[in-house]
C-alpha positions in Angstrom: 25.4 21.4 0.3 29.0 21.6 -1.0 30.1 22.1 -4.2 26.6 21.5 -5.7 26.8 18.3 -4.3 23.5 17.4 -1.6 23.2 15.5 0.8 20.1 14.3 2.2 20.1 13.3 5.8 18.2 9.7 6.6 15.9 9.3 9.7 17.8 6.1 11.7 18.4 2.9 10.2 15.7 1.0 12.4 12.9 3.1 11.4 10.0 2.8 9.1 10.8 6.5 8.2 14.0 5.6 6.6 11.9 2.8 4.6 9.6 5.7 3.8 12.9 7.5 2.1 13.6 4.7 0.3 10.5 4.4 -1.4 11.3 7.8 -2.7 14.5 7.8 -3.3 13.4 4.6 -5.3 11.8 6.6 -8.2 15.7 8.1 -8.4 18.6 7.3 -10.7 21.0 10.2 -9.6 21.0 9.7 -5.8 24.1 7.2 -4.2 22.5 6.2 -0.7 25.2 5.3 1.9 22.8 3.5 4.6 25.6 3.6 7.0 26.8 7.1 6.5 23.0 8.0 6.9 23.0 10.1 3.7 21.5 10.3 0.2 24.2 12.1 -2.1 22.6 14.2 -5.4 25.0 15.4 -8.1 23.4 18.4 -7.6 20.6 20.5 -5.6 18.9 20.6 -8.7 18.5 16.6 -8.9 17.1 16.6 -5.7 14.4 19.1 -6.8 13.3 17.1 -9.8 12.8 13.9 -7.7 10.5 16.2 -5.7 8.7 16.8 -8.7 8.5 13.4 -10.0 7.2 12.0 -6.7 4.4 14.8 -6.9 3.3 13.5 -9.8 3.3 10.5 -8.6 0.6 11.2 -5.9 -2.1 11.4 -8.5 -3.3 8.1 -7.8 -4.0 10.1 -4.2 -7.0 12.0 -6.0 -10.4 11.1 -5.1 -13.9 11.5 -7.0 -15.7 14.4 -6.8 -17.7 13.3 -3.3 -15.9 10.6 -2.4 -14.6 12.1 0.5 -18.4 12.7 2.3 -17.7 16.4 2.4 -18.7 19.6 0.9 -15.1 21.7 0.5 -14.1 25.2 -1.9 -10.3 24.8 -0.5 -7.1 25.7 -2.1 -5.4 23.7 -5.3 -1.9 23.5 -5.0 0.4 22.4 -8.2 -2.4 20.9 -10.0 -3.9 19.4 -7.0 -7.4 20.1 -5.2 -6.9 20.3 -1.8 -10.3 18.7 -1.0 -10.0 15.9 -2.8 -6.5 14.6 -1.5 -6.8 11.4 0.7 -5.4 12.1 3.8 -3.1 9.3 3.5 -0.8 7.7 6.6 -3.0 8.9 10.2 -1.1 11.5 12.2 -0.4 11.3 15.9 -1.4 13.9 18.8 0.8 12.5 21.4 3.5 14.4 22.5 4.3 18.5 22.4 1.5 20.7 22.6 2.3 24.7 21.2 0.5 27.1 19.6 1.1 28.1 15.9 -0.2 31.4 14.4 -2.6 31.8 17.2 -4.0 27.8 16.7 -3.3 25.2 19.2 -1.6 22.0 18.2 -0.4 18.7 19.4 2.1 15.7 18.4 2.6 15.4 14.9 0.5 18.5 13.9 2.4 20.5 16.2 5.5 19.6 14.6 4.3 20.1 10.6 2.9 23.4 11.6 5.9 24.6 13.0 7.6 23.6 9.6 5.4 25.7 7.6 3.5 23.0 6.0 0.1 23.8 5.6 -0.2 25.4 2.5 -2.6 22.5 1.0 -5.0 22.3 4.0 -7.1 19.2 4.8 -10.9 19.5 5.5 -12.3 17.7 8.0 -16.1 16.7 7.0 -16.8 19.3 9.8 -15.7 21.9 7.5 -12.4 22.4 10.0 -9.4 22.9 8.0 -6.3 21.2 9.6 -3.0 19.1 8.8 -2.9 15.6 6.9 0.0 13.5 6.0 -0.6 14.1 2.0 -1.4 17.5 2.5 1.7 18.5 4.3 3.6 16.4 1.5 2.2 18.5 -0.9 2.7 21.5 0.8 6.2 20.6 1.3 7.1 19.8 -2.7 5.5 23.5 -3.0 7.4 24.9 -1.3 10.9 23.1 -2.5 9.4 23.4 -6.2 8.8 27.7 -5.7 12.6 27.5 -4.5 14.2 25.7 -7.2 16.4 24.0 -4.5 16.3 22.2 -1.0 14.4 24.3 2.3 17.1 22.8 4.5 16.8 24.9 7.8 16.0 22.2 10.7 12.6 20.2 11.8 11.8 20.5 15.4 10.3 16.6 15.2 9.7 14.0 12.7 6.0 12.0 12.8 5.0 9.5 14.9 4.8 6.7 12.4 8.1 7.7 10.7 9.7 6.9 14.3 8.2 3.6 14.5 10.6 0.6 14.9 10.5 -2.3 13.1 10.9 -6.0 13.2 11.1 -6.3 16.5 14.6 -3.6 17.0 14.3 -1.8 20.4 12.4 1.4 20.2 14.3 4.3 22.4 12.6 6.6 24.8 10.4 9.0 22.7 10.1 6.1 19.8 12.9 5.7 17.7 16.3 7.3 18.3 17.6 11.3 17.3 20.1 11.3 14.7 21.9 13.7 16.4 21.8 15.8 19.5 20.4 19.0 17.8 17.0 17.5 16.7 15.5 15.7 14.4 16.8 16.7 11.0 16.3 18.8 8.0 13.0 20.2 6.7 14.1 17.9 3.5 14.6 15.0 6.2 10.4 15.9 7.1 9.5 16.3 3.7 11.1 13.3 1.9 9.4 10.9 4.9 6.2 12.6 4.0 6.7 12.5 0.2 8.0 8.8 0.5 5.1 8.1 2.8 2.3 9.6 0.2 3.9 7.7 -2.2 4.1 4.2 0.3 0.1 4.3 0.9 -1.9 2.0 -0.1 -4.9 2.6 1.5 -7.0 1.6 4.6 -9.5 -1.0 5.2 -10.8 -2.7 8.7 -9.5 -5.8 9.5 -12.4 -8.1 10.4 -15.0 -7.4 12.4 -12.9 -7.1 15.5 -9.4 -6.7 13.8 -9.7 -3.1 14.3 -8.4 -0.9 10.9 -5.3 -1.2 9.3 -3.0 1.2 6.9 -1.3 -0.4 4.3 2.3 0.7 3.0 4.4 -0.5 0.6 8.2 0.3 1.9 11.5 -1.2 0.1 14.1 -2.4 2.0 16.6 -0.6 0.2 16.1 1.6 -3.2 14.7 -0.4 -6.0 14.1 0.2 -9.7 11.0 -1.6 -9.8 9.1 0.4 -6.8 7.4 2.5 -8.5 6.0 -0.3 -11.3 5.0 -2.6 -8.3 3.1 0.8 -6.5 1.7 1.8 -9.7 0.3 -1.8 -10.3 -1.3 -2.4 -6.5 -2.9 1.3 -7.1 -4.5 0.0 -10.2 -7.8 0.0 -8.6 -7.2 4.0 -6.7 -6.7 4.5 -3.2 -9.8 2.8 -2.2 -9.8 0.1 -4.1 -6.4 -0.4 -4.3 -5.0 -4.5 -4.4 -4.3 -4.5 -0.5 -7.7 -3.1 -0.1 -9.6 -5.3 -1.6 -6.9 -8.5 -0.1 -8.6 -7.2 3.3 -12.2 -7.1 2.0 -11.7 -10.8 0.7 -10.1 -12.5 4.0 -13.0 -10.1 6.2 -15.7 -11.8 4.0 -14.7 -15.1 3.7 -11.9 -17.4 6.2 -9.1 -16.8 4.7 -6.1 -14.9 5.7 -4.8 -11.3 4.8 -1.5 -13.2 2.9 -3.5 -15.6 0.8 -6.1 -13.1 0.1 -3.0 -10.5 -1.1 -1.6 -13.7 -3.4 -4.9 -14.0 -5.3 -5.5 -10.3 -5.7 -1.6 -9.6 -6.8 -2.0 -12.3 -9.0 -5.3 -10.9 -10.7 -3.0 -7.6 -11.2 0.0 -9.1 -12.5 -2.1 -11.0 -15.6 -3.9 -7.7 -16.0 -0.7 -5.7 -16.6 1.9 -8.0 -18.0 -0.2 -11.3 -19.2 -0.2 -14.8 -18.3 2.6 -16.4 -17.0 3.4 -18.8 -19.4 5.7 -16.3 -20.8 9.1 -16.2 -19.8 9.7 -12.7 -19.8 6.7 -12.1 -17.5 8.2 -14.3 -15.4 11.0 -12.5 -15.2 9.1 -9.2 -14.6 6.9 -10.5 -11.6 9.8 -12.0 -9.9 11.9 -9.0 -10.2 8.6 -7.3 -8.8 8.5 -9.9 -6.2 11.5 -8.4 -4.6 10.7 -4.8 -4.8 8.9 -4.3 -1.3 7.6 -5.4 1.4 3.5 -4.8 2.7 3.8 -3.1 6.3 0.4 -2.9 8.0 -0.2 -0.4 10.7 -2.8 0.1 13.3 -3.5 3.8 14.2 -4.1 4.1 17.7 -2.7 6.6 20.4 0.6 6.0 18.5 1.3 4.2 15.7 1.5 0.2 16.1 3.4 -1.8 13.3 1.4 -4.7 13.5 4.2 -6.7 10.9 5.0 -7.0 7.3 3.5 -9.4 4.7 5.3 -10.9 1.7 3.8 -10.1 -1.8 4.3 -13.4 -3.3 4.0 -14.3 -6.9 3.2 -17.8 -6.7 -0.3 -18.1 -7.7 0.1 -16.0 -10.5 2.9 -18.6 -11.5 0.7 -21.6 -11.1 -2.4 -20.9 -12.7 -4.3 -18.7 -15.6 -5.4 -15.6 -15.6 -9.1 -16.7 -16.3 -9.1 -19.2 -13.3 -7.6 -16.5 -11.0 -10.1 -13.6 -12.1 -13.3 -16.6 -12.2 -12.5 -17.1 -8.3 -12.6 -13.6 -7.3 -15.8 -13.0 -10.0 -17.3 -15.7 -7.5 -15.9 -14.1 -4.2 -17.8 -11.2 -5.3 -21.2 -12.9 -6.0 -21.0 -14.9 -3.3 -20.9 -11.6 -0.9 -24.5 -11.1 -1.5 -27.2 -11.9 0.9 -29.5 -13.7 -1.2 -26.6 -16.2 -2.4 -25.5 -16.6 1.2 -29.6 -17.5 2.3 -30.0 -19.7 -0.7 -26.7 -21.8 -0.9 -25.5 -23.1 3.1 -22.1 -23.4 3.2 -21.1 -20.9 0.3 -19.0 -18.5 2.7 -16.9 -21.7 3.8 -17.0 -23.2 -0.1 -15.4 -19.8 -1.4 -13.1 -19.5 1.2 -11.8 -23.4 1.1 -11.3 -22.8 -2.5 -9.2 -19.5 -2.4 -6.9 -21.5 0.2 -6.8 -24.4 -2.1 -5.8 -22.5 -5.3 -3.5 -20.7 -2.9 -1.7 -24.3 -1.3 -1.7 -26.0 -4.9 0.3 -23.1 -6.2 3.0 -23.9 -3.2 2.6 -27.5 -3.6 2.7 -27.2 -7.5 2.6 -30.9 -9.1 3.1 -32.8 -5.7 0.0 -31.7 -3.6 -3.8 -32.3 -4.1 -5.8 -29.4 -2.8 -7.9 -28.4 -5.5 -9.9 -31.7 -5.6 -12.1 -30.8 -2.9 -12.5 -27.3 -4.3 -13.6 -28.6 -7.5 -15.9 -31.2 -6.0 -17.6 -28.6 -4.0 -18.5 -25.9 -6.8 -19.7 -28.6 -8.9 -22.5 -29.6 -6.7 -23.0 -26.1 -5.4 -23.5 -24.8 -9.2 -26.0 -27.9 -9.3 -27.7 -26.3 -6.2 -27.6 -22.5 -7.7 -28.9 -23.6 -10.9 -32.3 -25.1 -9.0 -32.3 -21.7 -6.8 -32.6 -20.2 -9.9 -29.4 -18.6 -9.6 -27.8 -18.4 -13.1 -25.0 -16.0 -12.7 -23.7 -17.4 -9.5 -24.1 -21.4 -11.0 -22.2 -20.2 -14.3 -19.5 -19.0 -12.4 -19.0 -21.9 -10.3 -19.1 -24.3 -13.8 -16.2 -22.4 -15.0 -14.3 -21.9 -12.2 -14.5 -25.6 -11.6 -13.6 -27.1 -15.1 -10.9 -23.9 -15.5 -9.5 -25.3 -11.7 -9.6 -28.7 -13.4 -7.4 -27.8 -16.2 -4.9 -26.1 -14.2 -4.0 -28.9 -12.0 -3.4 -31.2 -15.0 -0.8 -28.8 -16.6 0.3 -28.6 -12.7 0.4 -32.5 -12.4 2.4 -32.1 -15.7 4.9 -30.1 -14.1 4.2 -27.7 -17.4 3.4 -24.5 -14.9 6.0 -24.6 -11.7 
């Protein structure tokens, strides 16, 4: 710090860390980032501090039910927050350094967050063990910087595994990811804002498929933007473990679809829920200034951190068709999940699948393809077969689905939705 002025040092440009960063310095409007420099410049210490406290906040979403977590727990509560009930958040790595911290043995990423002092807000393992977590250290760290009233600075002996993870196929240095400079790894405020920015990136975890192993979910900006925190607050809707990606990897694990389609109909449901149908200009507007806020990173925790790639979140089925036709389809995906519908009706796994890919390929084709017509075809005579099965709800669904389908691709073959 000079003058009042701070500057926040940036893990290296080629890193998800540095990602992680921006998606906090993304909920600022005082910080000037120079990505080239490597720096985040505050007006003042004090700026910097009540960032830190906004991102805190921010974490709520982080909470979960009373239970949820499968444990019993009477741990600390730190600002507001129950220690037991704080998803973990991104996994934590226990490759690497091994040292011993207060008389307690440690490895990797643990090693390196208990050397920095952050373990204020302990995580319980449903052992009853208290160790580190990635939220919890984030926590810890805001603590800490919020009981200053100013910046820890003082030096981090190594930053975590995923925040040295390369992206996008950029070569990854021995030790994964470059130094910043030959005396380590950075600040404590370098640690802490990855692990704030990270807390704040999460968007859950779900497995991938039956053999697709699991996958974290984080929702990283390419460069500071003012509509982060509105995009993360809207794919947190549902919590942390039902947020929009979560449920995207439920849908294309039940049914043949992919993770990317499955993401489209789900952002779509969100985006009618929170700004309305898009018929309206200005929510046009909204969801394509959304469009551009982020990017979906999905990462597989295994001995180290493996980015498996990035995933766009597309607007264009919310653009192409109404809100009742969007929530109608995943009404069915739901229904259609259950064992009794999947005995009684053959086929309806690959029927609710075909259509969430055609609703999906009309929206790209618009008023010059024809993929809903086989969709449409199908629910009608599977609503015919429900409704001797005795199945009401399920049959219901399909007849609106079908006729609301129906009525989108007119206005489509209009050219009045685009």
């Amino acid at each position: 710090m000079a003058g009042g002025v701070f500057r926040l040092e940036l893990a290296p440009p080629e890193t998800l860390g540095r990602r992680l960063q921006y998606a906090l310095l993304s909920l600022s409007e005082d910080a000037e980032v120079d990505p080239y420099a490597g720096h985040a410049v505050f007006p003042s210490a004090g700026s910097y501090v009540e960032l830190v406290e906004e991102a805190l906040e921010a974490l709520r979403p982080l909470e979960l039910q009373a239970g949820a977590a499968g444990r019993r727990c009477d741990g600390a509560r730190v600002r507001g927050f129950d220690c037991c009930r704080l998803h973990r958040g991104p996994s934590l790595y226990s490759a690497g350094r091994r040292g011993t911290v207060g008389g307690a043995r440690y490895a990797g990423d643990y090693l390196a967050l208990a050397q920095a002092g952050l373990a204020r807000c302990p995580y319980t393992t449903s052992q009853g063990k208290q160790t580190l977590a990635w939220v919890h250290a984030a926590v810890s760290y805001a603590d800490l910087v919020l009981e200053r009233g100013a910046p820890l600075g003082g030096s981090a002996s190594e930053l975590p595994w995923l925040a040295k993870a390369t992206l996008f196929g950029k070569l990854r240095a021995p030790g994964g990811g470059r130094r910043p400079r030959s005396g380590g790894w950075g600040s404590l405020d370098t640690l802490g804002s990855i692990l704030l920015g990270g807390s704040l990136a999460f968007l859950g975890s779900q497995r991938l498929g039956k053999q697709g192993g699991s996958a974290e979910f984080l929702l990283v900006p390419d460069a500071p933007h003012p509509g982060y925190a509105v995009l993360r607050d809207l794919l947190l809707a549902g919590g942390v473990s039902s947020s929009a990606p979560v449920r995207a990897a439920r849908l294309a694990s039940d049914y043949p679809v992919s993770l990317e389609v499955a993401l489209a109909v789900e952002l779509a449901s969100e985006l009618a829920s929170r700004l309305g149908p898009a018929s309206e200009a200005a929510y046009l507007l909204e969801a394509a200034r959304l469009e551009s806020a982020a990017t979906l990173v999905t990462v597989s925790p295994q001995q180290r951190p493996l980015v498996r790639g990035s995933l766009p979140l597309t607007t264009i089925v919310y653009r192409a068709f109404r809100p009742g036709s969007v929530r109608l389809l995943l009404r069915l995906a739901r229904l259609a999940r259950g064992a009794a519908a999947q005995k009684a009706l053959q086929g309806l796994r690959d029927l609710v699948g075909g259509c969430v890919n055609s609703v999906f390929l009309q929206a790209m084709a618009g008023r010059w393809g024809d993929h809903l017509a086989g969709c449409v075809r199908g629910l009608t005579a599977a609503a015919q077969q429900a409704r001797r099965k005795r199945l009401e709800e399920l049959a219901g669904v399909m007849e609106a689905l079908a006729s609301s389908l129906a009525g989108d691709y007119r206005a489509l073959a209009r050219g009045a939705r685009a």
